[in-house]
N, C-alpha and C positions, 0 to 999 in steps of 0.2 A: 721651861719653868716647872712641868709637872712631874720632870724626872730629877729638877732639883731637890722639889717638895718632898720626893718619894722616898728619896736618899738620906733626907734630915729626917725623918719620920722613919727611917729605917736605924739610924745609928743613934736618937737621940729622943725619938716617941715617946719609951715608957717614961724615963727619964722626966721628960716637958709635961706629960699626963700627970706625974705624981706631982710635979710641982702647980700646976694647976694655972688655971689664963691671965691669972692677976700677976703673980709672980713671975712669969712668963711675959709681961707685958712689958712688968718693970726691968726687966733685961733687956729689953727692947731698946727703952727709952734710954737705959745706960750705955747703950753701944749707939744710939743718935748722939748723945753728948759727946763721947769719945769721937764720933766722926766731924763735930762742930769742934772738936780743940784740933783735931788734926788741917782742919780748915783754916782755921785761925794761923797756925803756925805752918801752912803751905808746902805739909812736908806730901809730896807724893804718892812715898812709901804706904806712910801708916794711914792716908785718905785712902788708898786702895783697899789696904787691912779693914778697915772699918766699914766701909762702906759693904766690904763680902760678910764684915760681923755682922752689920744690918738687917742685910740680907736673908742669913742665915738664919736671926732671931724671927724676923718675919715668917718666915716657913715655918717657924716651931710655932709661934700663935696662931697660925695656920691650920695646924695640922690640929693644935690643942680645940679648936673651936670648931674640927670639922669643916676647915671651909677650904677648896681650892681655887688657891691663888687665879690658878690661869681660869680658869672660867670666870671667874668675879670681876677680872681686869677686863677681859674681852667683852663683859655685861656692858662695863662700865666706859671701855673706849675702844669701842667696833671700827676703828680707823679714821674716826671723825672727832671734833671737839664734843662733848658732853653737851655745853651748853648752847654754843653757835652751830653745832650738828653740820660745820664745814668741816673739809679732808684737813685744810690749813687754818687755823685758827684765826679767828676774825675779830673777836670778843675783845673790847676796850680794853686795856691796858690798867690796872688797878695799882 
């Protein structure tokens, strides 16, 4: 993950800086929509496509807020559930 971060942050930093975290978000959200119509219509391909757009947009708000991804993930899921703090999640069903 942090040699992903490092790579979008290489080819597309200044770029995601100048446009700033808001606008940058809102790119985000437009490549989740795009991978919710590709969902809908169960095409493979372009759920792959999107889901690496997601991805990708992710590491640039990332990168724009100074935060990395892999350390924030492992704060937040050290191998266990967040909340039932088991390896397998046990936590009622919502």
């Amino acid at each position: 993950m942090n040699d992903d971060q490092k790579m979008i942050e290489r080819i597309y930093g200044e770029r995601d800086r100048k446009r700033g975290a808001l606008k940058t978000f809102l790119w985000f959200v437009e490549e989740v929509g795009e991978l919710a119509e590709a969902l809908r219509k169960n095409s493979q391909k372009d759920i792959e496509e999107e889901i690496a757009d997601t991805y990708a947009w992710l590491l640039s708000l990332c990168n724009v807020l100074n935060i990395d991804l892999e350390i924030v993930f492992r704060d937040k899921y050290p191998g266990r559930c967040p909340r039932c703090k088991k390896e397998v999640c046990e936590c009622p069903e919502e």
